[in-house]
Structure formats: C-alpha cells, structure tokens
C-alpha positions as a Markdown table, in Angstrom:
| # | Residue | x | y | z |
|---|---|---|---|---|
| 1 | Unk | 58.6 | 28.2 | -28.3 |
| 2 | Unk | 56.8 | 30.9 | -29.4 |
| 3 | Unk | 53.5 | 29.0 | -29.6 |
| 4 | Unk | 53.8 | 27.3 | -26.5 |
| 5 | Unk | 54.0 | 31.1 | -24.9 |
| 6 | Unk | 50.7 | 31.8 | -26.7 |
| 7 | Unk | 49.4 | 28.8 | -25.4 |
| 8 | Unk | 50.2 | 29.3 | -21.7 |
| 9 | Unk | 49.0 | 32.9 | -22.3 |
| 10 | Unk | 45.5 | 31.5 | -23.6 |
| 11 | Unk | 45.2 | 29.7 | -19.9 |
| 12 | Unk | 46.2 | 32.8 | -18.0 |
| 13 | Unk | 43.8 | 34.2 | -20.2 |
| 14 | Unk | 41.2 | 32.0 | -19.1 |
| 15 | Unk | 42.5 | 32.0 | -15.3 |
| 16 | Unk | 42.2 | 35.9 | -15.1 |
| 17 | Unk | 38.7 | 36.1 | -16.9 |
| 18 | Unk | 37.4 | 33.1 | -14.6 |
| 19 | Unk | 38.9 | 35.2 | -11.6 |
| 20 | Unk | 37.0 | 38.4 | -12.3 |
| 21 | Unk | 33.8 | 36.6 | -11.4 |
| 22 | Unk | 34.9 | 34.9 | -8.2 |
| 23 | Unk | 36.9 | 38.4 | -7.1 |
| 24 | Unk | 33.7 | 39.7 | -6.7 |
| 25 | Unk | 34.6 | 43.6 | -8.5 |
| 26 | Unk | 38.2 | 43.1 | -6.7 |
| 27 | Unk | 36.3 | 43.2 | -3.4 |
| 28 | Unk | 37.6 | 39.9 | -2.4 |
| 29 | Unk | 41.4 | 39.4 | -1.7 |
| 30 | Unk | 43.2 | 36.1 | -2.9 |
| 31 | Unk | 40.5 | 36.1 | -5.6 |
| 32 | Unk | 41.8 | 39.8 | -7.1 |
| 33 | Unk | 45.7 | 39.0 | -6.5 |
| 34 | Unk | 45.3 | 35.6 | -8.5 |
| 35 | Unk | 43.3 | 37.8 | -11.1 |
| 36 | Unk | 45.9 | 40.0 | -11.4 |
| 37 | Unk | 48.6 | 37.4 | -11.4 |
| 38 | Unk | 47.0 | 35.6 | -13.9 |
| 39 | Unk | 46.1 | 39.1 | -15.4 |
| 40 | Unk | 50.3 | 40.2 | -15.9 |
| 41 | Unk | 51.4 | 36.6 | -16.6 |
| 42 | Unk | 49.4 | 36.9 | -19.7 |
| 43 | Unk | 50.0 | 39.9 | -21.0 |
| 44 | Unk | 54.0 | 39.4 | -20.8 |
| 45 | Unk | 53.5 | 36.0 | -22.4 |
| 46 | Unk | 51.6 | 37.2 | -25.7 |
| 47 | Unk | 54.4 | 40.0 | -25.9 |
| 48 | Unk | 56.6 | 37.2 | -25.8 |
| 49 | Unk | 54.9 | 35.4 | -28.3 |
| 50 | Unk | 54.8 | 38.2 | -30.3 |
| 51 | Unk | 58.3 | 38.4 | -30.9 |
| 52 | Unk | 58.5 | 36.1 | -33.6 |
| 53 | Unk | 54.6 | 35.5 | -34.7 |
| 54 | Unk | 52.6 | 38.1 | -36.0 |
| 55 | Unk | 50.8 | 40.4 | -34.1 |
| 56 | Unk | 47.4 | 39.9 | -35.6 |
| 57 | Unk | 47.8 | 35.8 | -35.5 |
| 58 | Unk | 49.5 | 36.4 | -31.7 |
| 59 | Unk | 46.3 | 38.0 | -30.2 |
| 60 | Unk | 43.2 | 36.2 | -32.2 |
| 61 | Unk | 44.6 | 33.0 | -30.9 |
| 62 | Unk | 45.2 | 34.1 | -27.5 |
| 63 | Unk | 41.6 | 36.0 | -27.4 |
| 64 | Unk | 40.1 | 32.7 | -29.1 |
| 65 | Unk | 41.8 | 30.6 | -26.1 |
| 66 | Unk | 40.8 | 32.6 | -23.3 |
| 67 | Unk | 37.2 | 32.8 | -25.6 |
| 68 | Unk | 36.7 | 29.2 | -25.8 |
| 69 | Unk | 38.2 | 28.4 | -22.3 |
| 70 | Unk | 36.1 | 30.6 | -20.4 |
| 71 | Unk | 32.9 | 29.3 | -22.4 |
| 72 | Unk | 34.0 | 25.8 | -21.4 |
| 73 | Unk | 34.6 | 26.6 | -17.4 |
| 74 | Unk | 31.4 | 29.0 | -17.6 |
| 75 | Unk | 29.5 | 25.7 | -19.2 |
| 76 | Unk | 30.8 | 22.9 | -17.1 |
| 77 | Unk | 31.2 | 25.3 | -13.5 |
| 78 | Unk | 28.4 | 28.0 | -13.8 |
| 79 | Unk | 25.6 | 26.1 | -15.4 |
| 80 | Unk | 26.2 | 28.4 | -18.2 |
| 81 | Unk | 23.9 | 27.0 | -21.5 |
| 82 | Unk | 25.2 | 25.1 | -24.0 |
| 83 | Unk | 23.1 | 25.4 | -26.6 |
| 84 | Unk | 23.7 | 24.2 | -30.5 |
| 85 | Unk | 24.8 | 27.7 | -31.3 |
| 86 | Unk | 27.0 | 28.3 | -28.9 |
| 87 | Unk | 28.5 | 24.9 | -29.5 |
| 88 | Unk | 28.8 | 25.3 | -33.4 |
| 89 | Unk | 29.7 | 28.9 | -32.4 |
| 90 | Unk | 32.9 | 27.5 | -30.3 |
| 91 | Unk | 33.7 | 24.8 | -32.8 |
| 92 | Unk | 34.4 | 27.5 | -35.5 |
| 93 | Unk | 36.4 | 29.7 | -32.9 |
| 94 | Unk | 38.8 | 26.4 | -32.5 |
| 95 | Unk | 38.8 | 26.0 | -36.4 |
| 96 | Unk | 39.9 | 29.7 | -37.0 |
| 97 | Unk | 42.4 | 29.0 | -34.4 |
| 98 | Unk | 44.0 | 25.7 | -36.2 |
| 99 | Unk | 43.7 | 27.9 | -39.3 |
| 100 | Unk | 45.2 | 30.7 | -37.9 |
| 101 | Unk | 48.3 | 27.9 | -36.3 |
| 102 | Unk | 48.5 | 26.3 | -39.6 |
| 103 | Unk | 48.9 | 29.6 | -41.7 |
| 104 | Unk | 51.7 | 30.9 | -39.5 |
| 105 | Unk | 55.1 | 31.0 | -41.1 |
C-alpha cells in the first residue's frame, strides 16, 4: 500500500508542478486551488508512504516521478525539447527509480 501512496504522490506531484505554469504566479483562480490541491494531496501521501518505506527511498522516488512526469507533459504539451540527453537523462531517472523499488525491504 505503501508504494501505491508514493505512486499517487508522484502524479500529484506532477499535477501541482504542471499547475504552477498554467496558474500564472497564483494569479489565476481554478488554476492556483488545483495547484494547491494537488500541492497538499501530495505531501500527505509521501508522509503516508513514509510510514513504512524509508525516508530517503520515499522522497527520491516521488521527486524522480514528479521529475520524469513533468519532463514528459513539458515534452508532449509545451513543445519542450527532447533531445538525446534529456532522453538518456530520463531513462536513468526511471532506472534509479526501479533500483531504488527493487532495493526496498
């Protein structure tokens, strides 16, 4: 259960970093209140994870989610570039996070 928390945190991760860019510096409303939604929902959901995982596995996969998630959405939805690097660069991100899964007792 614990992993599926960090999970779920990783996308509210993703939701609330996604959400600072269309909240325009909080100046625009529904925007800002999913933000911080998103923003809460996290946070209480990697303490939750916490709980049983350790603390330094907990947060390097949620960072890595919301990390590689936000790439992805900035990719595919900004036009952000997708170079080789930044590919390679993702692709070891998701390996340290299997590592990371896998190492977990």
């Amino acid at each position: 259960m614990a992993w599926v928390s960090l999970l779920l945190a990783g996308i509210l991760e993703i939701v609330w970093a996604i959400g600072l860019k269309y909240s325009h510096n909080f100046t625009k409303f529904t925007p800002s209140i999913i933000t911080l939604a998103a923003l809460v929902g996290s946070f209480l959901l990697l303490a939750q994870s916490m709980r049983s995982l350790p603390v330094g596995t907990a947060y390097a996969v949620w960072t890595g989610i919301g990390a590689v998630g936000a790439t992805i959405v900035g990719i595919i939805a900004f036009k952000e570039p997708a170079g080789a690097m930044r590919l390679i660069s993702l692709t070891l991100i998701i390996a340290g996070i299997i590592g990371l899964k896998l190492g977990a007792h």
